[in-house]
N, C-alpha and C positions, 0 to 999 in steps of 0.2 A: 558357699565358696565365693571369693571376692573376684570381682570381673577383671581380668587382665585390660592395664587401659591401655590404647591402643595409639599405637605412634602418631605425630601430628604428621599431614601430609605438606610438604614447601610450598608456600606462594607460589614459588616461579614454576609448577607445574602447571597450574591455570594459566599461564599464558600461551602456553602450546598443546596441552590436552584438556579435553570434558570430563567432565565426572559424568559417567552414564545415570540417570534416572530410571528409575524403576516405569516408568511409563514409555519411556524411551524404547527399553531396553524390551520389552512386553510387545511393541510394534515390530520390530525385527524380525524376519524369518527365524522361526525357533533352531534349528540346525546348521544353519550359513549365515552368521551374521554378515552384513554388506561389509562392515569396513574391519580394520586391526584392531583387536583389541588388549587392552594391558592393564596388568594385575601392578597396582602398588601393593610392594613390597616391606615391611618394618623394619625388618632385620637388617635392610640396606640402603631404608629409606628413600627408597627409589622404586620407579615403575618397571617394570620387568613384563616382556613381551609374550602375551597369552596365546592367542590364535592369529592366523592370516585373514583377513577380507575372501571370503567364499569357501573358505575349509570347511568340512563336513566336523561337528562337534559329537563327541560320543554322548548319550545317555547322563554318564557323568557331568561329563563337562558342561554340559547346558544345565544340569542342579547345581555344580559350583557357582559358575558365573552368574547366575540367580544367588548365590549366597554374597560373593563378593558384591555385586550391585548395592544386597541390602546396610552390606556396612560399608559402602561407599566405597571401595577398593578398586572397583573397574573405571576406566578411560578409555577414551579413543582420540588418537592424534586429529589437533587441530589441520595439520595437511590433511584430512579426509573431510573438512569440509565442505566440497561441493558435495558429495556423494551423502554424508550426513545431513546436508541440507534438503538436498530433493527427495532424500527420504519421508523427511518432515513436512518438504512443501503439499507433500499428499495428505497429509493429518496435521494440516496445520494448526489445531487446537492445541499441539505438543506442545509450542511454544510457551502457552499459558503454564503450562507445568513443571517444565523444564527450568529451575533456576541455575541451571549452567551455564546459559547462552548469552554473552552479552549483549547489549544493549542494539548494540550495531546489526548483531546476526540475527537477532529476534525480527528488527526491520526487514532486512535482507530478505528474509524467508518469508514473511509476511504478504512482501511487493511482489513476490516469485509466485506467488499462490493466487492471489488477486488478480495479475497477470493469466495467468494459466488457463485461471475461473473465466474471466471475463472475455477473454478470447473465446473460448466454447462456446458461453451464451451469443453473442455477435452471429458466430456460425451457425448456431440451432438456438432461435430462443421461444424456449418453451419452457413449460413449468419444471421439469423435474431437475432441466440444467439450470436453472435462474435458485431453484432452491438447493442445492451446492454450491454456489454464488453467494446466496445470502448468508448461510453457515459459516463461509470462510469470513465475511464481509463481518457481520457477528462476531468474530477473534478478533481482528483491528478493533472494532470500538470499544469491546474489553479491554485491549490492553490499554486503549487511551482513555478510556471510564477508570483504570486502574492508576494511571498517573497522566494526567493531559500533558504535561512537560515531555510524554514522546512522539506528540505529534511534530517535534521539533528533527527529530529524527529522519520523518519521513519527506519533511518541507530541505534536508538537505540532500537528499535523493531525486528530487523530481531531472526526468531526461527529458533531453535539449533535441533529440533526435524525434520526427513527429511519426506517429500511426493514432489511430483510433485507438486503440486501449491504452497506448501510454500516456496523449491528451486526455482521455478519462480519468484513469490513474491519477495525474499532475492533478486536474481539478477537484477530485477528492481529497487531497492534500491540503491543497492550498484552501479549499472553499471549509474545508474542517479547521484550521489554522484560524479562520475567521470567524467563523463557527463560534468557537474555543474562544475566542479573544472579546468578539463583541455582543454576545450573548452571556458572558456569564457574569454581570452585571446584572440581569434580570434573570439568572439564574435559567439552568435549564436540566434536564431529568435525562435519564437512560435512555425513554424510550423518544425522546426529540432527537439527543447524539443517531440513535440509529437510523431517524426515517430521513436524518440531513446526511447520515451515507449515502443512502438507496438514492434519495435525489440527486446528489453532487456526482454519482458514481454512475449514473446511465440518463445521466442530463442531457446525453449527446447520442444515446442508442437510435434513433432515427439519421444517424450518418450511415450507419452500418447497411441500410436499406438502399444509399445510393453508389451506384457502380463505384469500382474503384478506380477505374480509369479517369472519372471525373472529380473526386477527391485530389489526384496528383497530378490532373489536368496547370501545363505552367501556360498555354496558351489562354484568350479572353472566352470563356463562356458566350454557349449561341443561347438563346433566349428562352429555348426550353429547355437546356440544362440547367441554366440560373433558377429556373422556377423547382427543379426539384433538388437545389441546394437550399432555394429559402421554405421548402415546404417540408425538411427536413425534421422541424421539433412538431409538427403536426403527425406526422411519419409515425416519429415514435413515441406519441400519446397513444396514435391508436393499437399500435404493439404492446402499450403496457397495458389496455385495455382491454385487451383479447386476455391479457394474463392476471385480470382479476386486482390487476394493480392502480390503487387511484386515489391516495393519501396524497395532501395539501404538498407537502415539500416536495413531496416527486413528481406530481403534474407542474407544480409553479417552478421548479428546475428547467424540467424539457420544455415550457412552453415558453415560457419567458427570456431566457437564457440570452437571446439576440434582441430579447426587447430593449429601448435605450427610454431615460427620461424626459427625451424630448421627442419622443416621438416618431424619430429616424429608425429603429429597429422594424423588426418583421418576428412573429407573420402578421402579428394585428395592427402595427402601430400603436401599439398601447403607450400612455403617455404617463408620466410622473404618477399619480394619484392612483389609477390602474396596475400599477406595479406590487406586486408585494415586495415584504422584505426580504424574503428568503431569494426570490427571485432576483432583483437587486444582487443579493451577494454571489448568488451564482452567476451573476451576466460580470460581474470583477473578476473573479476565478476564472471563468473559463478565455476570458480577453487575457488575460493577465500571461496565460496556459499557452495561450495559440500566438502572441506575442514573443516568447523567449525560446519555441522550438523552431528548429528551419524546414519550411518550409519550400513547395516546389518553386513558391510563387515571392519568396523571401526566406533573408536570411532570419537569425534570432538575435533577439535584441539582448543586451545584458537583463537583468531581473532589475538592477536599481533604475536603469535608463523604462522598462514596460511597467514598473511601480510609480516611476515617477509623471510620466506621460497620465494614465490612467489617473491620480491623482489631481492633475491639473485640467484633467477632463470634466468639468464638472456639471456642464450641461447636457453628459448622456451619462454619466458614471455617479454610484451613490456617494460621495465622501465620506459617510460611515463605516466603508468597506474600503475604498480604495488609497484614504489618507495610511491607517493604520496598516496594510500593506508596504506602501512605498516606504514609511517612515521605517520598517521594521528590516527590509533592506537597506536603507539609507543609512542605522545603526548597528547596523552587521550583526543582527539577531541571530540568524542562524548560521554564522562562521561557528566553527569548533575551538573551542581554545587549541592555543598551539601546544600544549601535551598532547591536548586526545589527537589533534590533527594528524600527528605522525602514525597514530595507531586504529586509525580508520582509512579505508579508505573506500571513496562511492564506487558500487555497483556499477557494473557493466550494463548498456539496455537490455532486457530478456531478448530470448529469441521469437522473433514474429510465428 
């Protein structure tokens, strides 16, 4: 018997609904799905509205909408995206499988899980919260193992507003962006992209160890608070050392971070030749990071004016790292063109 073919569904539904995924739709409470859900229609070429967000689904109904999912029939309105999203943000793997989600929300959902992750471990860090950290951290460098062009995505997300996790965050970004750009010239493999997450991404976990009151300190530091600000990336060597963590990019992150070329950084005074590279580029990211957020103790600078400065720094700063920064805001690399511009628009900060 020949198969009935099946109506084409309009473009212009993609701009305001998902096409649920069989993965998706397999994560959802089997009986209450969280959000509305809608059957396209053939016969009227249009979507036609199934269940309410928390309805109880019969028997039936939960075998239909498993049937609809398989021949792509079901959606759910793009207005239910927060609620779609933080469902995702807990299985952020979805993302990977999910070809519904654009470009934008795949970021989106990404930074909201990172965020999430990374906040817990700060709070408790121990093994079994650091490896839920790493799983999600693992989705990111897939999707950017999968196309490096969306690390471009997440360099026009970084927030201006400062905490620790979203200075970490920003410098996973931007020190990946670097990453990405002046390493792949000498080419570089999977498992590099991942251990320059793990470094760039808790390059500064020995912040979290000192009070918070002296982080948002806007008066001058008394002398022994200054020492357990500069004793900070020592701090969090021995934290990642208690947790069995001790690969090249993630000690030469934490430990180097504040070291400078000439020898003005801390905690060692390490000088030019004692630097690695990795370290270098993480001591541009994280300056770069802590420059365009406001601070208790300053405002933030534009990104072309903290590219440009760090640039022209050249006796504490690599120019390997910090020309192709500035230049790359100085050419509006990562402006949106103005089509997509009107149909993005940046994230909110997470909530602390």
């Amino acid at each position: 018997m020949a198969r009935k073919r099946k109506a084409a569904i309009p473009d212009n539904i993609a701009e305001e609904y998902y096409q649920i995924s069989q993965e998706i739709l397999s994560s959802f409470p089997k009986y209450r799905p969280p959000v509305d859900l809608f059957q396209f229609r053939a016969d009227i070429a249009q979507l036609y509205p199934y269940s309410r967000k928390g309805a109880r689904l019969s028997n039936e109904q939960v075998e239909e909408i498993q049937q609809l999912c398989e021949s792509g029939d079901l959606f759910v309105s793009r207005t239910d995206h927060p609620i779609y999203s933080e469902h995702i943000v807990k299985q952020v793997d979805l993302v990977l499988l999910d070809g519904n989600l654009k470009e934008s929300e795949c970021a989106d959902i990404i930074i909201r899980a990172l965020h999430m992750r990374l906040n817990a471990f700060m709070e408790q860090p121990v093994k079994p919260v650091f490896d839920t950290l790493y799983n999600d951290l693992m989705v990111f460098t897939e999707y950017l193992w999968q196309d490096k062009h969306h690390i471009k995505l997440f360099m026009r997300r970084l927030q201006t507003q400062y905490s620790l996790v979203n200075h970490s965050l920003n410098t996973l970004f931007v020190g990946l962006w670097l990453f990405i750009y002046t390493f792949s010239g000498d080419g570089y493999n999977r498992r590099q992209l991942d251990r320059a997450s793990v470094g760039l991404l808790l390059h500064d976990i020995g912040m979290s160890r000192v009070p918070l009151f002296l982080r948002d300190k806007t008066t001058p530091l008394k002398n022994e608070e200054k020492d357990k600000i500069l004793l900070h990336p020592v701090a969090g060597l021995k934290m990642l050392q208690k947790l069995e963590l001790g690969f090249d990019e993630l000690t030469q992150a934490v430990i180097e971070h504040h070291e400078r070329l000439d020898g003005s950084g801390y905690p060692n005074h390490a000088k030019e030749d004692l630097l690695s590279r990795f370290g270098r580029l993480c001591a541009v990211a994280d300056s770069f990071c802590a420059m365009i957020t406001m601070r208790p103790y300053g405002p933030a600078k534009e990104p072309r004016v903290a590219g440009a400065e760090l640039a022209a720094d050249k006796t504490r700063y690599d120019t390997r790292f910090a020309t192709p920064l500035a230049n790359a805001y100085l050419t509006g690399l990562f402006e949106l063109p103005q089509t997509e511009a009107t149909q993005e628009k940046t994230p909110s900060t997470p909530a602390e």
